[in-house]
C-alpha positions as CSV (number, residue, x, y, z in Angstrom):
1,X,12.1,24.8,5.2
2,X,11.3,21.1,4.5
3,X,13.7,18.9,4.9
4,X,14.7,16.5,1.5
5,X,15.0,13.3,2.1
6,X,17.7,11.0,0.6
7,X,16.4,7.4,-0.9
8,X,17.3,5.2,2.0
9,X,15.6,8.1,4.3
10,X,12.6,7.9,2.3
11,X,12.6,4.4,2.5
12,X,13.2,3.7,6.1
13,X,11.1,6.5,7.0
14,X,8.0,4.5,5.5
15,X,9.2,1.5,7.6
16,X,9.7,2.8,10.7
17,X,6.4,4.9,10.6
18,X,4.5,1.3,10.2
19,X,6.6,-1.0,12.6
20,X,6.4,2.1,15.8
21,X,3.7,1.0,17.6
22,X,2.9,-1.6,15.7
23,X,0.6,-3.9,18.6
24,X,-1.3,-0.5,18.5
25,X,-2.1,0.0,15.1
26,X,-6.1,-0.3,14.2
27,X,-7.5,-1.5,12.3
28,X,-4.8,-3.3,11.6
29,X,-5.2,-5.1,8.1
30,X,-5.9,-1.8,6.7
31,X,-2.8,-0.2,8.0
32,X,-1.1,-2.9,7.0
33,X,-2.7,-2.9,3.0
34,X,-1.4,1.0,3.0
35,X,2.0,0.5,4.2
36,X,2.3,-1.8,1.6
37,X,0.7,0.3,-1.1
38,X,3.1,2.7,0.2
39,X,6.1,0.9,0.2
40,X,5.3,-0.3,-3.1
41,X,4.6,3.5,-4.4
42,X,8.4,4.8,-3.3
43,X,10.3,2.2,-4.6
44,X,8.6,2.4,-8.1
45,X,9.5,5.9,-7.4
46,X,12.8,5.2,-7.1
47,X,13.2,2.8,-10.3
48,X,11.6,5.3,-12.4
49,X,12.9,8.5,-11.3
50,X,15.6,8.2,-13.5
51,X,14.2,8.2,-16.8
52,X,15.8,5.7,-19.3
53,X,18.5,5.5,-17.0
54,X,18.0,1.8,-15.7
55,X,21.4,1.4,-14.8
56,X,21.2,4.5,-12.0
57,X,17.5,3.6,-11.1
58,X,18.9,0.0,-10.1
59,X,21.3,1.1,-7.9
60,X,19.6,3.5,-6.7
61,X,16.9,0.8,-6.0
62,X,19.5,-1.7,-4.4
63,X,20.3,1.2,-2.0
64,X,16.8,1.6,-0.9
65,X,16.5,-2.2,-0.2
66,X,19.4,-2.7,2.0
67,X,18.1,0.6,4.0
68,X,14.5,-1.3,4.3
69,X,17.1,-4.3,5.8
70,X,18.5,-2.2,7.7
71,X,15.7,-0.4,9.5
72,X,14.1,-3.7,9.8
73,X,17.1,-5.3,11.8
74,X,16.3,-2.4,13.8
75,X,12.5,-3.0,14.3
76,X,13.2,-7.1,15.0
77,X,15.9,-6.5,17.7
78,X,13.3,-4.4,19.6
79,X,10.6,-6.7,19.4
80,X,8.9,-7.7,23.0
81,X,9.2,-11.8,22.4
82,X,6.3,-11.7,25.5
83,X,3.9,-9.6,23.4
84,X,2.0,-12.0,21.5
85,X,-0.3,-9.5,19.4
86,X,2.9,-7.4,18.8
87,X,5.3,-10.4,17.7
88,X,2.7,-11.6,15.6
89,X,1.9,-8.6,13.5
90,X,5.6,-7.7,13.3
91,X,5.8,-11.5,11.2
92,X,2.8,-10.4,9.0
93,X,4.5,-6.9,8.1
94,X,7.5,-9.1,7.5
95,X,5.6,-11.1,5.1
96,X,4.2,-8.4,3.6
97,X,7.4,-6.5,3.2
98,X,8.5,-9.6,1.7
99,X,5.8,-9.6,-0.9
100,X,6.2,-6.6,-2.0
101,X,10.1,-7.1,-2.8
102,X,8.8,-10.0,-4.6
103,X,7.0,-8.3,-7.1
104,X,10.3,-6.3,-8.1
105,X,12.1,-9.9,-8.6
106,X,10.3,-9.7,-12.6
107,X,11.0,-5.9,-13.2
108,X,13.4,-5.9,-15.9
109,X,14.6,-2.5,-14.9
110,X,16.3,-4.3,-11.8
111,X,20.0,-5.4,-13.3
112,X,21.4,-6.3,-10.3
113,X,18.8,-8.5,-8.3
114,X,21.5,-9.9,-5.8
115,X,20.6,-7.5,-3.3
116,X,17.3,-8.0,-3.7
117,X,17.3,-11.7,-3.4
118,X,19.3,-11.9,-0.8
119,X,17.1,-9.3,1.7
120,X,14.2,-11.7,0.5
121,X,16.2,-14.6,2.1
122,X,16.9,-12.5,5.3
123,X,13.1,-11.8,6.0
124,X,12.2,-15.0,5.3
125,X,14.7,-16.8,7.5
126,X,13.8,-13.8,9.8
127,X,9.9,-14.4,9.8
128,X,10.7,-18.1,10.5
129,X,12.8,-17.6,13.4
130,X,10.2,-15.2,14.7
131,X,7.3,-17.5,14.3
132,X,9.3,-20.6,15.9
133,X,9.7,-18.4,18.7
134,X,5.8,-17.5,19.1
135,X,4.7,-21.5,18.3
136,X,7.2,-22.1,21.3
137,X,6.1,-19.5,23.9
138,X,2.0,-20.7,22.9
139,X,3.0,-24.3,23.2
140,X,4.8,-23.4,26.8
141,X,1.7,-21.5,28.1
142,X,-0.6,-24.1,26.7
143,X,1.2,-26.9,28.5
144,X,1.3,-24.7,31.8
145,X,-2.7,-24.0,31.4
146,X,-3.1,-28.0,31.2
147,X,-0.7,-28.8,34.3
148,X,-2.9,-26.6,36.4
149,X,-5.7,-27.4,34.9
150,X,-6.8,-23.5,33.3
């Protein structure tokens, strides 16, 4: 018997599929344009499974989006800081979750867009963080290729 998901399992399901493996993934940009697609797909699913009923579909879709935080906490806490290619495509999936949470910002069948906004702020300040840290290890083995002379 298949198993039926809930909405956050749905949600983090899609996540976690795209982020496992992630430095392994080719070719990438396409991988990347589907997860979006498919990200996109489930929570416009969620929004509009409820009929008329925005009020439901907007929790329902606030639920969704803290289980997308959620899982990708999860993802950036395992994140190998010494694997370049796999640090930097986990920042481009962040930008491109990001993007896609942005489009919902103007759905007016979102009351409550708190939650929303506020995930946007945590991948953001997320991404940033993550792409100080790959500027700072490529400046450190930059500087140690130029004292030895590489």
């Amino acid at each position: 018997m298949d198993r039926v998901y809930s909405i956050e399992d749905s949600v983090v399901s899609i996540v976690k599929d795209f982020f496992r493996d992630i430095d392994k993934r080719e070719p990438f940009y396409t991988e990347l344009t589907q997860y979006k697609f498919m990200l996109k797909s489930k929570l416009t699913q969620i929004l509009s499974q409820f009929g008329g009923d925005y009020e439901t579909g907007s929790k329902s879709f606030s639920s969704g989006v803290e289980a997308i935080w959620k899982a990708l906490e999860d993802v950036v806490n395992k994140v190998d800081l010494e694997k370049e290619k796999q640090l930097e495509r986990v920042i481009q999936a962040l930008d491109a979750t990001s993007q896609v949470l942005k489009e919902f910002l103007y759905d007016e069948r979102i009351k409550d867009k708190e939650t929303l906004s506020t995930l946007l702020g945590r991948i953001g300040e997320t991404t940033d963080r993550l792409s100080y840290e790959m500027r700072r290890r490529t400046n450190i083995l930059k500087r140690i290729k130029k004292l030895f002379g590489l």
